[in-house]
C-alpha positions in Angstrom: 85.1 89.1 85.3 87.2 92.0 86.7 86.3 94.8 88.5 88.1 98.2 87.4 89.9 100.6 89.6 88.8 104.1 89.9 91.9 106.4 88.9 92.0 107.6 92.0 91.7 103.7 93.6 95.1 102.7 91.1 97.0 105.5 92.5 96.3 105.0 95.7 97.4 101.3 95.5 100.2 102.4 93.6 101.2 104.4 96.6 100.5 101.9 98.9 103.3 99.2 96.8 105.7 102.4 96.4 105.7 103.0 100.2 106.3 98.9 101.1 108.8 98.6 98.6 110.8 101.5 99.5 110.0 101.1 103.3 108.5 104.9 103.1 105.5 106.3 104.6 102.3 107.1 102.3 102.8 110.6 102.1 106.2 110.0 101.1 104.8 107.8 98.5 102.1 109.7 97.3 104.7 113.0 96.6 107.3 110.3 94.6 104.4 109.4 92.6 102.7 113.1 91.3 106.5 114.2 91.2 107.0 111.4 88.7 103.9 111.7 87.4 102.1 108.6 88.1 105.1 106.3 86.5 105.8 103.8 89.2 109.4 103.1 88.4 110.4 106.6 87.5 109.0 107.1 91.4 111.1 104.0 92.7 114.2 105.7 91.2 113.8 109.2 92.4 113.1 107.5 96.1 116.0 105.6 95.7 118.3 108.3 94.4 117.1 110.0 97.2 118.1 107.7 100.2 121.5 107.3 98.2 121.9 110.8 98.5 120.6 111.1 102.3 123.1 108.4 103.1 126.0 110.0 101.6 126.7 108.1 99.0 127.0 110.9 96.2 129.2 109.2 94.1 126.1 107.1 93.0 123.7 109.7 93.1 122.6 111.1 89.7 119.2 112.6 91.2 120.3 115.8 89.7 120.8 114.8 85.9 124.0 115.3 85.0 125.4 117.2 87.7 126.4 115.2 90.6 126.5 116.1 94.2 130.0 115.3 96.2 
């Protein structure tokens, strides 16, 4: 028999895998995740975008739809 999460319980661990698998802290995580409204991999690409960006690496970077930054 499994127990069930509270809403509030998923998100959190949610959070808690976004901020180990992008090596973020879990405020970081917990901002990727409303932004992208609770969707886990929509969060991982927007925090990955994001480094891309941060690093310089613009070229890749399509954080901003169609428009890309150089």
């Amino acid at each position: 028999m499994q127990a069930t999460l509270s809403p509030e319980a998923f998100e959190e661990k949610l959070c808690g895998l976004l901020a180990r698998s992008q090596k973020v802290d879990e405020a970081t995580a917990r901002f990727y995740m409303r932004d992208a409204n609770g969707d886990l991999r929509t969060a991982i690409r927007q925090c990955q975008a994001d480094k891309q960006w941060q690093q310089g690496n613009a070229d890749s970077c399509t954080c901003f739809g169609h428009l890309k930054v150089h």
